[in-house]
Backbone as a ProteinNet text record, in pm:
[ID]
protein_1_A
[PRIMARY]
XXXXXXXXXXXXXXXXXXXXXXXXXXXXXXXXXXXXXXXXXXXXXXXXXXXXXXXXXXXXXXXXXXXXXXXXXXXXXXXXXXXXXXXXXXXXXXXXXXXXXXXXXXXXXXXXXXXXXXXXXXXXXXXXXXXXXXXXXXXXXXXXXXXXXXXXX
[TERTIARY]
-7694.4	-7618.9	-7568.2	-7563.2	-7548.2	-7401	-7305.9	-7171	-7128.2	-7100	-7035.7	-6891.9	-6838.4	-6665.2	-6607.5	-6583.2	-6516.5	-6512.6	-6641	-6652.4	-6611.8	-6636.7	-6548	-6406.5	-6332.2	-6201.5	-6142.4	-6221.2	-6165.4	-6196.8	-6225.8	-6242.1	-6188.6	-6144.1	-6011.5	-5887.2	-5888	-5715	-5714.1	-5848	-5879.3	-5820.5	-5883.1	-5850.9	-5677.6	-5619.1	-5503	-5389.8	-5459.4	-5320.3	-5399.4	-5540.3	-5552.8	-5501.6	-5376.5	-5291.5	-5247.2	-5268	-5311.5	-5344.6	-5290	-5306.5	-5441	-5538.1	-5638.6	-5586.8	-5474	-5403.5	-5321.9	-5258.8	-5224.5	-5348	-5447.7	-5621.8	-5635.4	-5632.9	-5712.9	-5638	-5498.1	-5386.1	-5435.2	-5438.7	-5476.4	-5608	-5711.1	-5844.4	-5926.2	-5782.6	-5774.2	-5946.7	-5922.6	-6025.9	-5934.8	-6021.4	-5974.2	-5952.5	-5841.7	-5862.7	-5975.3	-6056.5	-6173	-6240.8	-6224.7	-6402.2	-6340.2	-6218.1	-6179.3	-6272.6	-6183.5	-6246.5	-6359	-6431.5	-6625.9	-6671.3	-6551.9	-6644.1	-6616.8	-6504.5	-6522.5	-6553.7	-6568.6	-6696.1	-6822.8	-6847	-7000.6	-6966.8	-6924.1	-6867.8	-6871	-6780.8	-6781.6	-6939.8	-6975.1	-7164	-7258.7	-7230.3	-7357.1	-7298.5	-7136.5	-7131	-7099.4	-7047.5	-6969.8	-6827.8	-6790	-6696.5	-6728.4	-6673.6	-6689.1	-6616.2	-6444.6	-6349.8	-6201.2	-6138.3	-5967.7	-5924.1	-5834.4	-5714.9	-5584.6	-5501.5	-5361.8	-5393	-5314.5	-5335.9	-5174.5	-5172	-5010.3	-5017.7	-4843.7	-4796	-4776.8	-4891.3	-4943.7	-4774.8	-4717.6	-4544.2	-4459.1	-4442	-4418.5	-4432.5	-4584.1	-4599.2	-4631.4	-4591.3	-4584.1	-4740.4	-4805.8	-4930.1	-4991.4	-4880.8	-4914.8	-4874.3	-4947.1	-4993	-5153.5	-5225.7	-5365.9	-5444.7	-5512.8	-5624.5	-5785.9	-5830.8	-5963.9	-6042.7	-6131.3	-6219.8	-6357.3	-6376.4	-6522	-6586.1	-6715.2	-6789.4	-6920.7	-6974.8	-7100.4	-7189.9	-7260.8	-7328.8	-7422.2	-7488.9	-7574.3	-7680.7	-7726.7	-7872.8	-7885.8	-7980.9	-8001	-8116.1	-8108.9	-8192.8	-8169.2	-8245.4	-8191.3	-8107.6	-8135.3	-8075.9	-7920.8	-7878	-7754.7	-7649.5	-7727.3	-7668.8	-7618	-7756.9	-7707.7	-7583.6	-7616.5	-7495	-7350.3	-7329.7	-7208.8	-7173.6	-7224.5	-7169.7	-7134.3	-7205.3	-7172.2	-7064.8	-7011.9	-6911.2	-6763.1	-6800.3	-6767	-6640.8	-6729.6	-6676.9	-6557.8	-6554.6	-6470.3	-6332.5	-6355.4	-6183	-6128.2	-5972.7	-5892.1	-5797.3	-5817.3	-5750.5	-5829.3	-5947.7	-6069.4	-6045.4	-6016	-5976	-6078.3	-6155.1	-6284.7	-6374	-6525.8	-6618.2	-6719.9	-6761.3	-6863.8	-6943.7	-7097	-7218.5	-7236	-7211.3	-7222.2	-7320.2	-7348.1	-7394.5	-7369.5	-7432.3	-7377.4	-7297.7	-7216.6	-7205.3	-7189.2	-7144	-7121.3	-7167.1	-7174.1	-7233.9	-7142.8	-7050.9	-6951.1	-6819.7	-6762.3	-6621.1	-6554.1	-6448.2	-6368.8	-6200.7	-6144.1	-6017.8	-5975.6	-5824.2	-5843	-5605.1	-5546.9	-5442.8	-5381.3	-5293	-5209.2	-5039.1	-4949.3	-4821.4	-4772.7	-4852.8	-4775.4	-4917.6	-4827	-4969.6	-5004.7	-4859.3	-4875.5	-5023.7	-4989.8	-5087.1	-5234.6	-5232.9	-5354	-5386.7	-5326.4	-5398.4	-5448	-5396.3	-5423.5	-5536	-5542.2	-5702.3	-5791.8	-5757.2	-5872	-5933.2	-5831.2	-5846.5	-5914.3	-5830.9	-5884.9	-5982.4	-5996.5	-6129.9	-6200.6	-6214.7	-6338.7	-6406.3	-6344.3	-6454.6	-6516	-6461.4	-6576.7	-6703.2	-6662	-6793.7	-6893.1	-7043.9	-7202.2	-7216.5	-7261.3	-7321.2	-7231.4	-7145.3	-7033.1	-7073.5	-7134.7	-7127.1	-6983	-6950.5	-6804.2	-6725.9	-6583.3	-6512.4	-6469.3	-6400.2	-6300.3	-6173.1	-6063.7	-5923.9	-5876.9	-5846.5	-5780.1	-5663.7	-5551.2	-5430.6	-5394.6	-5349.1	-5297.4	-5166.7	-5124.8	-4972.7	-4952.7	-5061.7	-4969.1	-5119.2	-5058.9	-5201.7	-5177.4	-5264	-5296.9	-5289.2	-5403.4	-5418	-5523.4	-5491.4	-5542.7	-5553.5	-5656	-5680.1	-5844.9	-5825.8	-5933.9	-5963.3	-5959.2	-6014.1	-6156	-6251.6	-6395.9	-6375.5	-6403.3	-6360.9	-6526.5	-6484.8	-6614.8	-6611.9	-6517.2	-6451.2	-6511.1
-5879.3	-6001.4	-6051.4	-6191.9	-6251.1	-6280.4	-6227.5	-6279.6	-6369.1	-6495.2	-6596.1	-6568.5	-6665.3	-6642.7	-6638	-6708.4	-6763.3	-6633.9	-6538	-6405.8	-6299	-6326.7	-6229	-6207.8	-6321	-6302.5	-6343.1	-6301.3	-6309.8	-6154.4	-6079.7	-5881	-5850.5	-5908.8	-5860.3	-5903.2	-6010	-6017.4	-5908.4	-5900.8	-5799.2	-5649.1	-5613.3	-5509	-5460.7	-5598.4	-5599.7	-5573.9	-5653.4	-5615	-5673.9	-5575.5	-5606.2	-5632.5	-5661.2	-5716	-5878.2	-5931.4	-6077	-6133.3	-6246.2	-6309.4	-6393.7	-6445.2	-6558.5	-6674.6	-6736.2	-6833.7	-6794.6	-6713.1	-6657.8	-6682.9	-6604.9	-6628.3	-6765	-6817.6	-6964.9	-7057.8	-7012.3	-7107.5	-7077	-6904	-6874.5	-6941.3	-6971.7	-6969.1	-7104.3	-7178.3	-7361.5	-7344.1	-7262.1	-7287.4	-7280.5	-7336.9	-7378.8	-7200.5	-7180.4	-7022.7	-6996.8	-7065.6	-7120.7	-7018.3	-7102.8	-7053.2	-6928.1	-6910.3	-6766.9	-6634.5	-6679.9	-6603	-6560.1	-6668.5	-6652.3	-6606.4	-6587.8	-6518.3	-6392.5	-6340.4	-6195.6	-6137	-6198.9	-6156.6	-6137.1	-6218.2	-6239.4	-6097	-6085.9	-5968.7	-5843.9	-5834.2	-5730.4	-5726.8	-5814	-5783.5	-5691	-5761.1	-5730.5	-5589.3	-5510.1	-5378.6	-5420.3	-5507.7	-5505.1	-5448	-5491.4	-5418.9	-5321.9	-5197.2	-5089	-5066.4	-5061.2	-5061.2	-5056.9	-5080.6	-5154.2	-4979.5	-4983.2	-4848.2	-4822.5	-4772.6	-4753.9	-4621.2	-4670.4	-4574.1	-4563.5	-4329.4	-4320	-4239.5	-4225.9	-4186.5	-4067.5	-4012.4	-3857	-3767	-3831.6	-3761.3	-3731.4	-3872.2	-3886.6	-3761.1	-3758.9	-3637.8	-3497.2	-3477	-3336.4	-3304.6	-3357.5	-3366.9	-3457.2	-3391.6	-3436.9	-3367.2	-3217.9	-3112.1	-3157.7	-3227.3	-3242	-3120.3	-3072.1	-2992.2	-3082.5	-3078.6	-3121.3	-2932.5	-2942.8	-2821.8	-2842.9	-2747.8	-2756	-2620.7	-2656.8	-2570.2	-2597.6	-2439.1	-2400.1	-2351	-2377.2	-2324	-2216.1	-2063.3	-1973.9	-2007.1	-2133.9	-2226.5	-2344.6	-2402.4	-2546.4	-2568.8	-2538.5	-2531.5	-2621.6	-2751.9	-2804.9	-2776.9	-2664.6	-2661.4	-2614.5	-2522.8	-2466.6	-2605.3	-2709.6	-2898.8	-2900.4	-2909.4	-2950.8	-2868.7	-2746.6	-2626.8	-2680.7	-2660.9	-2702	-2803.6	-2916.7	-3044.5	-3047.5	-2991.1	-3017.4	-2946.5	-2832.4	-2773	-2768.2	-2868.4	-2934.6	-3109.8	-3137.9	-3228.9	-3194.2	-3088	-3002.2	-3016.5	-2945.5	-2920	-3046	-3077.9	-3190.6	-3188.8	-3063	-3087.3	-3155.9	-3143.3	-3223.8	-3346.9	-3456.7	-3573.2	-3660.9	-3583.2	-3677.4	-3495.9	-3590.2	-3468.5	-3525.3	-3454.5	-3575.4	-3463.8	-3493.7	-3410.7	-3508.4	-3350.9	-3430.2	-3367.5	-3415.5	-3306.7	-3246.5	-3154.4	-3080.2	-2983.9	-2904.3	-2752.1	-2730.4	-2813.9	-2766.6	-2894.9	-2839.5	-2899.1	-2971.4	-2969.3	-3039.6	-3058	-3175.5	-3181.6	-3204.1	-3113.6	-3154.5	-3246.6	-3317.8	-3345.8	-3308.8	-3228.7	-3125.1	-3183.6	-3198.9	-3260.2	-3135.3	-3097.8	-2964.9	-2968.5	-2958.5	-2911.1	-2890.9	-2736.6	-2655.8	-2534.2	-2510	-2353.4	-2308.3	-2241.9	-2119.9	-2149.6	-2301.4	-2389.3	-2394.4	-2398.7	-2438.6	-2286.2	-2184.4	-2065.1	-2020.3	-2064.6	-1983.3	-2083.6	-2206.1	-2312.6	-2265.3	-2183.6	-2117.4	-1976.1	-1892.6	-1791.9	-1771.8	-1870.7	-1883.3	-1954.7	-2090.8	-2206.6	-2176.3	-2181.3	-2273	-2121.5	-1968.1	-1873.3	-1830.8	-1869.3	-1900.7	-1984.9	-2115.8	-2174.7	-2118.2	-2099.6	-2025.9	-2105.8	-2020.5	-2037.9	-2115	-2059.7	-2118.3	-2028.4	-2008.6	-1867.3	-1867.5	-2007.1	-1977.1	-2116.7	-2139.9	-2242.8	-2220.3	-2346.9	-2354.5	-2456.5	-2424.3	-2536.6	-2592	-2707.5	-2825.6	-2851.8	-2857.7	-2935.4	-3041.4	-3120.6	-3278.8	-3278.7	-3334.6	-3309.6	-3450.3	-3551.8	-3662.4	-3769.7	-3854.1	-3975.9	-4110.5	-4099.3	-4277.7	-4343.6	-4373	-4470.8	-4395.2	-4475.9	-4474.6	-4556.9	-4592.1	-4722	-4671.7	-4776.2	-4768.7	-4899.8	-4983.8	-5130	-5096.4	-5187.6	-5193	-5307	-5297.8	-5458.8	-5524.9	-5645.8	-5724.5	-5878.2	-5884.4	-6026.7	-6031.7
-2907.7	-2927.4	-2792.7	-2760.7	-2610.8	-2690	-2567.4	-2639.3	-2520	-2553.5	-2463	-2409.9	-2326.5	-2284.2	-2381.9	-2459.3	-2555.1	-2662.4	-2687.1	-2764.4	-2651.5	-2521.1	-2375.3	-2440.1	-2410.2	-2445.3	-2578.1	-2664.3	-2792.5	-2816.9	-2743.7	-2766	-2693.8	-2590.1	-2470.4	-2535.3	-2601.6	-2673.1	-2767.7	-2857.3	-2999.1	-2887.1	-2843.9	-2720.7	-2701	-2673.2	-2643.4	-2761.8	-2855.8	-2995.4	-3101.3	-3147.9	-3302.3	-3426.4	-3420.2	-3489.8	-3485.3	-3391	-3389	-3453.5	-3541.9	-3644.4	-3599.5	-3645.2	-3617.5	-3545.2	-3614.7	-3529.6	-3443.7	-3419.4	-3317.6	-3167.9	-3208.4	-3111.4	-3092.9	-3226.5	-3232.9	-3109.2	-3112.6	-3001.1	-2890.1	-2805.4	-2674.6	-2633.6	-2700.3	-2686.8	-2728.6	-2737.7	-2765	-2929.4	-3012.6	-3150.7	-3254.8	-3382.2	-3478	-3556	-3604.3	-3732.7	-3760.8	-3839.8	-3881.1	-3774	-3720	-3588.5	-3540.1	-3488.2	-3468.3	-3562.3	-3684.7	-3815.7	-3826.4	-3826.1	-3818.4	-3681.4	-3579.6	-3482.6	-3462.5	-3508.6	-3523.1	-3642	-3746	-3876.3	-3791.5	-3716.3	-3709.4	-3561.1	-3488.1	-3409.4	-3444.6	-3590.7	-3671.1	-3766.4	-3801.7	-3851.6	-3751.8	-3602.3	-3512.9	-3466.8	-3506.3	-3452.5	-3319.8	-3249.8	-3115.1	-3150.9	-3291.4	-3296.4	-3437.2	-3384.9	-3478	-3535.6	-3540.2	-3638	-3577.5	-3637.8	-3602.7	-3595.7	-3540	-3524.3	-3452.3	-3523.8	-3424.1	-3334.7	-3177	-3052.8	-3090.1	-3106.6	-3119.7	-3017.1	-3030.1	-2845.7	-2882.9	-2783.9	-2806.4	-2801.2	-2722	-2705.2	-2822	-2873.6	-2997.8	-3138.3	-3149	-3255.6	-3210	-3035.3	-3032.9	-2994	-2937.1	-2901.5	-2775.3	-2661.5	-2543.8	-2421	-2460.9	-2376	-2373.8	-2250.8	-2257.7	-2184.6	-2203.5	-2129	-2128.7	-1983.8	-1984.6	-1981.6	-2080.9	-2107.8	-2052.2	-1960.9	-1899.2	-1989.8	-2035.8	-2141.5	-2102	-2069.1	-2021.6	-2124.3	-2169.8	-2258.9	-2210.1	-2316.1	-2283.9	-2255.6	-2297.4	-2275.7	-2330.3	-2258.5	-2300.3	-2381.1	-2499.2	-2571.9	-2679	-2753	-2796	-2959	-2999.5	-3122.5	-3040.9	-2944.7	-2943.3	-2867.3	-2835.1	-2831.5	-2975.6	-3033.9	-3160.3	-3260.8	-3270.3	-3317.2	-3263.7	-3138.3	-3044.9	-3126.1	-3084	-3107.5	-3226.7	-3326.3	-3484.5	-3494.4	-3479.8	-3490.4	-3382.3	-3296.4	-3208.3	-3283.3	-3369.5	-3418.3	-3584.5	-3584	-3697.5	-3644.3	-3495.6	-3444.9	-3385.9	-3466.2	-3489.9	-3344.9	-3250.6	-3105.5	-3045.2	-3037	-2962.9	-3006.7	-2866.6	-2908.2	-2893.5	-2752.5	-2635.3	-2638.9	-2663.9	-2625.6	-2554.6	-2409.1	-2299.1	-2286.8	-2324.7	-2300.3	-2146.6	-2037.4	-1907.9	-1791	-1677.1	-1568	-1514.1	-1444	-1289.7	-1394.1	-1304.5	-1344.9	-1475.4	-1571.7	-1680.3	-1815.7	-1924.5	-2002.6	-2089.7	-2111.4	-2163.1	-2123.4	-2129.4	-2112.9	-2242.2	-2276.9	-2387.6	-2333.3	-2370.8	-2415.9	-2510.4	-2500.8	-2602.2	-2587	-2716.7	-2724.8	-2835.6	-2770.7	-2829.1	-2799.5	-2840.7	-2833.7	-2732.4	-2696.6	-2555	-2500.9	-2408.1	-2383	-2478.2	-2512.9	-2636.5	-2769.1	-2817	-2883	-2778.3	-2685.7	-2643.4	-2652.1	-2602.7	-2611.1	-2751	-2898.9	-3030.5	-2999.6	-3005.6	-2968.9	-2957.7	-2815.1	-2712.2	-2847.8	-2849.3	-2919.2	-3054.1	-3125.4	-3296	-3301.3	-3222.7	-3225.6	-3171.6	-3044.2	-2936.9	-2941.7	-2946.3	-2905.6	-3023.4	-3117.7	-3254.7	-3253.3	-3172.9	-3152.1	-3098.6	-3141.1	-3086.7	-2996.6	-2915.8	-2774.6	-2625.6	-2644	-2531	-2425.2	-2311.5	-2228	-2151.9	-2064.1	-2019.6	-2047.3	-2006.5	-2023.3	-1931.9	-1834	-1774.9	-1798.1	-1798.9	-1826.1	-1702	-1728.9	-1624	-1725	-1695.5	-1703.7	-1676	-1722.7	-1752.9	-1656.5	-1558.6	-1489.7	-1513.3	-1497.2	-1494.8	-1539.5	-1623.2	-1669.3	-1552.6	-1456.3	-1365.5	-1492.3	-1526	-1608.9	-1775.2	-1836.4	-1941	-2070	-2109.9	-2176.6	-2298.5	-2416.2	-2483.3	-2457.4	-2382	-2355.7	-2254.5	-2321.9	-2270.1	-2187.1	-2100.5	-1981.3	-1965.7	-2019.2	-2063.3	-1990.3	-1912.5	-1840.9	-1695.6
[MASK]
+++++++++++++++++++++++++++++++++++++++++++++++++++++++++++++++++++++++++++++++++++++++++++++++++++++++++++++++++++++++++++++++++++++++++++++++++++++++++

């Protein structure tokens, strides 16, 4: 789908506060409700957009101890991809999972309480998962930046 300016920044406001009434859009973006409406139907048809959601403050519910998880797998073989990942997508700490390069085969984002929590994680979860050969942990001290906005402008 060729998305024009006018569909640019009508997914950068969507971006900004999906809660935006149509006329609310229709005012920033000088269009009628109307045409607002029909252009993120027709947005939401073609799968540019995949689905609405609230971002909560990981602080808030006690879930903003982050660890980045580096995970090496015993081999690259494609079923123990496939194994991983499937059982990969079970555990509810895993927030972000990146099949990546160079030394290691996955990065997890992994959103827990405290150590103590990240260690039963480590212990009860992740060394249950087949075919992990090693992991390494990174700690979260402080977030630059962070955003679920796709910059399309």
């Amino acid at each position: 789908m060729n998305l024009d300016d006018t569909d640019k920044k009508l997914l950068m406001l969507l971006q900004e506060d999906s809660k935006m009434t149509t006329k609310e859009i229709a005012n920033q973006l000088n269009l009628s409700a109307t045409a607002v409406y029909e252009r993120i139907r027709k947005l939401e048809k073609n799968k540019v957009i995949k689905k609405y959601v609230a971002l909560i403050d990981r602080e808030l519910v006690n879930r903003d101890f982050v660890v980045l998880c580096h995970i090496k797998l015993t081999q690259h073989k494609k079923e123990y991809l496939q194994e991983f990942e499937k059982e990969i997508l079970d555990l509810q700490e895993v927030m972000d999972c990146f099949h990546v390069s160079g030394d290691f085969d996955y990065i997890l984002k992994i959103g827990v309480a405290n150590i103590k929590e990240y260690r039963s994680f480590i212990v009860n979860k992740l060394t249950v998962v087949k075919h992990i050969g090693s992991s390494h942990s990174a700690f979260v001290i402080g977030e630059v930046k962070s955003t679920t906005a796709v910059s399309i402008i």
